[in-house]
N, C-alpha and C positions, 0 to 999 in steps of 0.2 A: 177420444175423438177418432172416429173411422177415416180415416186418408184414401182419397180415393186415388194422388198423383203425387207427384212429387218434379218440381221444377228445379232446385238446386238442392245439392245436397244429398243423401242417401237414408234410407229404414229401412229399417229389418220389421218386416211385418205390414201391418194396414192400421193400425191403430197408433197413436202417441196419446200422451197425456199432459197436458197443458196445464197449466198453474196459471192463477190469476187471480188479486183479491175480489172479493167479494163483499167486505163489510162497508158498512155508508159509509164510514167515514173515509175509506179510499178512493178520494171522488179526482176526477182527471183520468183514471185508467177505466181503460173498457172494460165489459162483463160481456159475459158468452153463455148460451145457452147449449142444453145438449144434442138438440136437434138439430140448429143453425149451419147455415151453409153459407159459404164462403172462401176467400184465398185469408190463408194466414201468413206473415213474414216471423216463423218463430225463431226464437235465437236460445241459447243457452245461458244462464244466468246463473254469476256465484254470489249470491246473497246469501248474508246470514238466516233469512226471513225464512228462507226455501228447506223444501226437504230435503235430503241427501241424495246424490246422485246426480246434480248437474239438470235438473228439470227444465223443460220446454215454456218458453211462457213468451207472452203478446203484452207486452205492457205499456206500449205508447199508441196512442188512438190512432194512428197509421201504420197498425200491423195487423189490421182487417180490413179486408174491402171487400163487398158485395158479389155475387157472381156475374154480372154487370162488367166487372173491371179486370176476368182473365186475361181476354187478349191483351189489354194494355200493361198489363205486367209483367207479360210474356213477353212482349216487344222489350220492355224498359230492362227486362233479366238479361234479353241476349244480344241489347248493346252494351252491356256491363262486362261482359267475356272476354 
């Protein structure tokens, strides 16, 4: 996934790479495509499920929102400071 910004937090680079299921029967989590634009809230996760390395991943249907919803998330991140 190409990063175009970063609100909290630090990368090294312009790209990460996201983890997310994908198969039907993990139904309740979101899917992403590879074009898709939007704000992500990624976290790091240690699940056994996961590749190695501590991968990035969206797993609760509130850690995308539309481009629609920067400002407000921006607002909501730097009363959180």
């Amino acid at each position: 996934m190409k990063v175009e910004w970063v609100e909290k937090g630090r990368l090294e680079g312009d790209t990460v790479t996201v983890v997310f299921p994908t198969g039907r029967s993990w139904t309740g989590f979101p899917k992403f495509d590879r074009d898709q634009e939007g704000v992500w809230l990624l976290r790091r996760e240690q699940l056994k499920a996961l590749p190695a390395g501590r991968p990035l991943t969206a797993l609760d249907t509130g850690d995308f929102s539309g481009m629609e919803s920067v400002d407000r998330i921006r607002k909501l991140l730097r009363a959180t400071k």
